[in-house]
C-alpha positions, 0 to 999 in steps of 0.5 A: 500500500503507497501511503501519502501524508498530507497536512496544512500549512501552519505546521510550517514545514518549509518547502524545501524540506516539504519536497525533500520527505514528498509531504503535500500541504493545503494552505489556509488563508489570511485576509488582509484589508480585504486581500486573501492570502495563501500562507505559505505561497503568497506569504511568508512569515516575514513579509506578513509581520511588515504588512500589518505591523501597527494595523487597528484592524486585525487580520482574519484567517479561514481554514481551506474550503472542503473543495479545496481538500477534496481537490488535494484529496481526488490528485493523490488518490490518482498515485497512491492508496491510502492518505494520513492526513494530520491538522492543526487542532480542531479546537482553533481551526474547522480544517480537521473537520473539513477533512473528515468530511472531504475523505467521504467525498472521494472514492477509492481512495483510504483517508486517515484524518489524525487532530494534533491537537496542536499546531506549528512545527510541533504538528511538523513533528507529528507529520515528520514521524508519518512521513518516515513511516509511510517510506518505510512501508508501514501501513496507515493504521500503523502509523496512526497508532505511533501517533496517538502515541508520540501525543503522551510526549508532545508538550509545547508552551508560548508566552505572547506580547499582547493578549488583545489577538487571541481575544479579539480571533476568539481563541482565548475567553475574554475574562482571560484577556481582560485580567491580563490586560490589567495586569500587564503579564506575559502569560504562558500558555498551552494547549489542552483538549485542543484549546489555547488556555493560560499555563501560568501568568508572570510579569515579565517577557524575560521571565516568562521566556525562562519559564517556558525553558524551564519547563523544556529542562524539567523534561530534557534532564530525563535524558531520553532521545527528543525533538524540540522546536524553538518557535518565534514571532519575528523574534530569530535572533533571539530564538536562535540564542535559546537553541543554540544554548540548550543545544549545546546542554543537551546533545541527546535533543534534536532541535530545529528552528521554526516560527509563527507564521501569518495563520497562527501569528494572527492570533498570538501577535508578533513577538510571540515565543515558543518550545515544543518537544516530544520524546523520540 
């Protein structure tokens, strides 16, 4: 059986790599004073931080249409047998759902629709695992398995400038928003059951940036093989320096650098800072 990985583009897997392991993609959009936009193909993270950098108006992004999957859907099923399809989390995207629902559209062809319950180059993870499976021949059903269980690893925290995106994109309660605000904190968040929810509030960007490293350490020091992301908002340079220095701690960790692209960045705002791992 020749299996086929398919995902969506806020798990940022760059291009090249994306030709390199033969993963296909559907994008979402981000709309901006009325323009649409492809991420990932008529965007790049870069170009999309200088569009709306001190714009009142936030952006506003849409998952892909089920044409547009089920279109991706009937092109695969034309070479292959079976798709792993894995989204971001269904908690903050219909693209899980829309995929669910495209698969029943197309014939003779075996979809596999897996929710990381998460998003960014920790969805990459989980697309990065299927992709060596399926050239390993293994079949759809295993490798479904071997991601249900890399999920009891996957942990990632981000802290965020300003609360205002995620509450005004309806990704965070407004009662949580509100009490940030006031209280000028730098909160660290994460996911549970698919939704973004505070982790801790704490003061200070600095501080919540050692927070999220200490939590990476606390997992790190068990000394088992992982792969980790360092996940910024145009924030490289300083990325980079956290990478580098837990690198250098801890050789058993496979790091790699990634970012929040237009999608996701719209609603966490630029500056945002991220770790996500799992353990191998």
């Amino acid at each position: 059986m020749k299996t086929a990985i398919l995902t969506d583009s806020t798990a940022y897997i760059p291009p090249d790599l994306r030709e390199r392991w033969n993963i296909h993609m559907v994008p979402l959009n981000v709309l901006i004073k009325n323009e649409s936009y492809r991420e990932e193909i008529d965007l790049t993270a870069d170009d999309f931080y200088d569009m709306v950098r001190g714009d009142v108006e936030l952006p506003k992004t849409s998952q892909p249409s089920i044409g547009v999957i089920t279109e991706k859907l009937e092109e695969l099923s034309r070479d292959y047998d079976a798709v792993v399809a894995i989204h971001l989390s269904s908690g903050i995207s219909g693209t899980y759902q829309a995929t669910v629902t495209a698969a029943d559209m197309v014939e003779g062809l075996d979809v596999h629709v897996f929710d990381s319950e998460i998003s960014c180059m920790v969805q990459g993870f989980y697309v990065q695992e299927a992709t060596e499976m399926a050239n390993q021949g293994e079949t759809p059903e295993q490798i479904i398995e071997r991601l249900k269980h890399m999920k009891t690893s996957v942990q990632a925290y981000f802290m965020v400038d300003n609360l205002s995106h995620l509450h005004r994109g309806g990704r965070l309660s407004g009662a949580q928003a509100i009490v940030g605000s006031l209280l000028q904190v730098k909160p660290v968040l994460h996911f549970v059951d698919t939704k973004i929810v505070p982790f801790e509030k704490i003061r200070t960007s600095k501080k919540a940036i050692k927070r999220v490293k200490g939590l990476f350490e606390e997992v790190a020091e068990q000394g088992e093989p992982m792969r980790a992301t360092i996940i910024h908002a145009n924030r490289k340079e300083e990325a980079e320096t956290i990478m580098n220095e837990l690198q250098d701690k801890y050789p058993h960790v496979e790091f790699v650098l990634s970012y929040f692209g237009p999608v996701i960045g719209t609603h966490l705002g630029e500056g945002a800072l991220g770790i996500g791992w799992y353990k191998k």
